[in-house]
C-alpha positions in Angstrom: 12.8 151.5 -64.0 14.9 153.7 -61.8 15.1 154.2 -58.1 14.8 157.5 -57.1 15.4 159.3 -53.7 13.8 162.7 -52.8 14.5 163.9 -49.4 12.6 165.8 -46.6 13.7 167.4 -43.7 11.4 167.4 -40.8 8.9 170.2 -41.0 9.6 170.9 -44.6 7.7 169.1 -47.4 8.9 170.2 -50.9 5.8 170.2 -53.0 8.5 171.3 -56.3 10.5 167.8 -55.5 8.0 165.7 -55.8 6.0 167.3 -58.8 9.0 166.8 -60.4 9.5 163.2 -59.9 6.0 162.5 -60.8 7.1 164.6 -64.2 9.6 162.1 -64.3 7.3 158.9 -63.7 5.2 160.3 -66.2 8.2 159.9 -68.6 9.2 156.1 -67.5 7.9 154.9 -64.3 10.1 155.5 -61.3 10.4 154.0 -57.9 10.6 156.4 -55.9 11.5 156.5 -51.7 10.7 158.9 -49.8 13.5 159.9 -47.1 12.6 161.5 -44.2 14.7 163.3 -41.6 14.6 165.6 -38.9 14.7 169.4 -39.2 18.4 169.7 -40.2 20.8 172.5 -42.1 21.1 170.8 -45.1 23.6 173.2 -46.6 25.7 172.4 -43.6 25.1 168.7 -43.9 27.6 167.4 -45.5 30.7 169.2 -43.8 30.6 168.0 -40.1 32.1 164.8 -39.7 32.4 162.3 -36.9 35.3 159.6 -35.9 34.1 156.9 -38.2 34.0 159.2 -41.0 29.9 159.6 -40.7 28.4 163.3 -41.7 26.4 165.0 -39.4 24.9 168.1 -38.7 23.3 169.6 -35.4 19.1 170.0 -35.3 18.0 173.3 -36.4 15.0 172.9 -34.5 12.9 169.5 -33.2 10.7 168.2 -35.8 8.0 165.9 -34.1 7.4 162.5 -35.0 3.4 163.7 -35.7 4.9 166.6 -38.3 6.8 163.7 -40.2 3.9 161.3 -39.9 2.2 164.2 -41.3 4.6 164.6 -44.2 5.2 160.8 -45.1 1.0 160.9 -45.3 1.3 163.7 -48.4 3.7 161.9 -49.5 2.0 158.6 -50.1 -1.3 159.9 -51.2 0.7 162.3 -53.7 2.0 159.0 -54.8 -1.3 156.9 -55.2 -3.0 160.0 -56.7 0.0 160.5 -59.9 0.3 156.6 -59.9 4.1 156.6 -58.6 5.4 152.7 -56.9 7.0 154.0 -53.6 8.7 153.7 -50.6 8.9 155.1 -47.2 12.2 155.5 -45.3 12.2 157.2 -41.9 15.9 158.0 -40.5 14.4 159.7 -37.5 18.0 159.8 -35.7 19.5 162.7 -33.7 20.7 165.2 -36.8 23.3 162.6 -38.4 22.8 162.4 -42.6 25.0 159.2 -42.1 21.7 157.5 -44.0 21.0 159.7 -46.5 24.8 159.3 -48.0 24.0 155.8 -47.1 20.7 155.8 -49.3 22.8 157.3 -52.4 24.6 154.4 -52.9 21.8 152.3 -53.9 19.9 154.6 -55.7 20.1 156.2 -59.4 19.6 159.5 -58.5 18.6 162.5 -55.6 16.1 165.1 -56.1 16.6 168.2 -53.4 14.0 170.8 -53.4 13.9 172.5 -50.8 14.3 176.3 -50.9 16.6 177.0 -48.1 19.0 174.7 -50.0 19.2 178.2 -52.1 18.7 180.8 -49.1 21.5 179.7 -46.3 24.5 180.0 -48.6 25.5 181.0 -52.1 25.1 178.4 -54.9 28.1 177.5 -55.9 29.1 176.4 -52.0 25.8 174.6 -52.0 26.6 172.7 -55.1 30.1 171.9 -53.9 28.8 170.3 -50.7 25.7 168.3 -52.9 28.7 166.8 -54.7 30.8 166.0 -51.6 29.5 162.7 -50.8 26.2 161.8 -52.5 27.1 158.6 -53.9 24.8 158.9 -57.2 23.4 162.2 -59.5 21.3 164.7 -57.8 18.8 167.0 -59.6 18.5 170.5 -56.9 15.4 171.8 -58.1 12.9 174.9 -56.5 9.7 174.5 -55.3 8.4 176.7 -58.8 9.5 175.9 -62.2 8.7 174.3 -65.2 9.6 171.0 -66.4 12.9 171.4 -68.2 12.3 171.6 -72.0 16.0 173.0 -73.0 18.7 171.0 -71.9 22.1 172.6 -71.6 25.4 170.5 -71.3 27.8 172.4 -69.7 31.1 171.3 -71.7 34.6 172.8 -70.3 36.4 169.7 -71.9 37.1 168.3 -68.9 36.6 164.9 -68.0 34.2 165.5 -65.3 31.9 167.8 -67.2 31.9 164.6 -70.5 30.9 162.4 -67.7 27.7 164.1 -66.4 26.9 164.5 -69.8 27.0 160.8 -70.2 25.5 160.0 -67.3 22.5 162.4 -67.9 21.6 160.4 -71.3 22.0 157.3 -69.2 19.3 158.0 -67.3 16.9 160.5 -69.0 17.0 159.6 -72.9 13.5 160.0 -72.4 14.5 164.0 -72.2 17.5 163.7 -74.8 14.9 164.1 -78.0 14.2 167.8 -76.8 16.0 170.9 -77.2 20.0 170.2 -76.2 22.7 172.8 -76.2 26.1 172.1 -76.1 27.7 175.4 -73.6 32.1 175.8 -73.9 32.3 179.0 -71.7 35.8 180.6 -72.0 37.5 183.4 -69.8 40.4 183.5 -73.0 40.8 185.2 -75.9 40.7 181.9 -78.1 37.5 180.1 -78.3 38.5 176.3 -79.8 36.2 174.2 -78.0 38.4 171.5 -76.3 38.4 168.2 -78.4 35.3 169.4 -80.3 35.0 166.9 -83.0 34.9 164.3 -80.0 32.4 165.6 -77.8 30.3 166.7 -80.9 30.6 162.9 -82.3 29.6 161.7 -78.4 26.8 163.8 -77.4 24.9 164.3 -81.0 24.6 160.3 -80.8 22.3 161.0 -77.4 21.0 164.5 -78.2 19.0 164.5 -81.3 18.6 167.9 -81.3 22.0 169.3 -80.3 22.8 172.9 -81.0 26.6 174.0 -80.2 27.7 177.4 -78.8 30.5 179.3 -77.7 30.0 182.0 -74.7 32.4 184.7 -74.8 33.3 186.1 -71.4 31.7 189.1 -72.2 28.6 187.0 -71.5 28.6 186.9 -68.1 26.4 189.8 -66.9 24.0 188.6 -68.9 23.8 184.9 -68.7 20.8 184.2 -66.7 19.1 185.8 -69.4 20.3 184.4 -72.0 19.4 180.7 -70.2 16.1 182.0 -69.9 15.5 182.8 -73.2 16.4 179.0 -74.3 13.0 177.8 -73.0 12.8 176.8 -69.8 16.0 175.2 -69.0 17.8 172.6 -67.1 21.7 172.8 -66.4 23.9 169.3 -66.9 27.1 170.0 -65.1 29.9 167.8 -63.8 32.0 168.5 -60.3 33.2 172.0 -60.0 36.9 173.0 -61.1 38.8 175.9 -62.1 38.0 176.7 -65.5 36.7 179.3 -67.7 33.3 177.6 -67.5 33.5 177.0 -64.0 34.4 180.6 -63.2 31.3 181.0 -65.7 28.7 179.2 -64.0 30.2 180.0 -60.6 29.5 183.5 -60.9 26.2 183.5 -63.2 24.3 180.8 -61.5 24.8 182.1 -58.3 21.7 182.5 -55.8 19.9 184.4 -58.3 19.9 182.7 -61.2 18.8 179.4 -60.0 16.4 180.9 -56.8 15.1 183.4 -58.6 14.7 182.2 -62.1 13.9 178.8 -61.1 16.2 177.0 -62.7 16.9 173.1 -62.0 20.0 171.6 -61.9 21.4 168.2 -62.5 24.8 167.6 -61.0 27.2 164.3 -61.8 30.7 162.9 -60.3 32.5 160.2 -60.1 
């Protein structure tokens, strides 16, 4: 069983977030705690600091104790209802996210779904400041979308993108017997997929239905299509750096592609 967080924000209550952790309960039954916090920027969370290192951000606006009472109540009777063993956590403190890092470390994973995450600043500096300090995986998905039935393992042969494609078969093999696709994205004229007979050995022994492709630069304009067309996907991807399927994914699944094609995402670090 695997302890999963999914976080709230005062007023807002992401239906999407927790219809996809029942998804997932409904796969292999989950623990799963609910965090609540006050009304905060999330996609400023993460970059304000205080002296003993602590993140925190100022209030947006006050979020009553009755709106949160009001939240955690959905919460637990959209548990009870879809059968889900929960928790309640309240971390009703004055803007700091000091327990939500906190929470990471003790938990296999973070769902975030709420829709500003995708409105107050462009993706790819969103999913940088997910990464920044969450101690575990975190799956940013919208309020709408279908539960993923394509997977696609971003692959830029670095050692960071191997490891969230590890660490996705780690905790979802439940997922790893549907469609799998295997992305090397390249801004060069060569297209040799970085230690390809390793990767291929690695990630058909989790993916039983692994498919292998190479995306020409040329690609770009038209990748949100072409993601859409694999059947409603989700994106594996490990930290951000500065290669050609970085540069890729940075541009492509900008605000866009993941807001307005719905499009989950699973992101992994060490």
């Amino acid at each position: 069983m695997k302890k999963v967080l999914i976080a709230f924000d005062g007023t807002n209550f992401s239906k999407g977030a927790l219809e996809f952790a029942g998804k997932l309960n409904e796969l292999a039954p989950i623990l799963l705690v609910g965090v609540f916090l006050p009304q905060t920027d999330f996609s400023m969370a993460w970059s304000y600091a205080v002296p003993d290192g602590a993140p925190f951000a100022p209030l947006v606006e006050a979020a009553t104790t009755k709106e949160i009472e009001e939240n955690i109540k959905q919460f637990e009777e959209t548990c009870i209802k879809k059968h889900i063993e929960y928790r309640v956590h309240k971390n009703l403190y004055d803007g700091t996210l000091w327990e939500l890092k906190k929470e990471t470390r003790f938990a296999d994973l973070l769902i975030l779904g709420s829709e500003k995450f995708y409105q107050q600043r462009g993706t790819e500096d969103y999913l940088e400041i997910a990464l920044h300090d969450t101690a575990c995986p975190v799956i940013i998905t919208p309020e709408s979308c279908v539960f993923p039935e394509t997977i696609l393992l971003a692959y830029d042969g670095s050692d960071d993108a191997t490891y969230a494609i590890k660490t996705f078969a780690a905790l979802f093999p439940e997922l790893c017997n549907r469609k799998a696709v295997l992305l090397y994205a390249t801004s060069k004229n060569h297209t040799e997929i970085p230690d390809q007979e390793y990767i291929k050995e690695l990630a058909a022994r989790h993916y039983s239905q692994l498919d292998i492709q190479v995306l020409p630069a040329t690609l770009k304009k038209y990748f949100d299509t072409w993601a859409e067309e694999q059947g409603h996907p989700l994106l594996v991807c490990g930290a951000f750096g500065r290669s050609g399927l970085s540069q890729l994914f940075r541009k492509s699944f900008s605000s866009e592609v993941i807001s307005e094609h719905h499009i989950p995402v699973f992101i992994a670090h060490r």
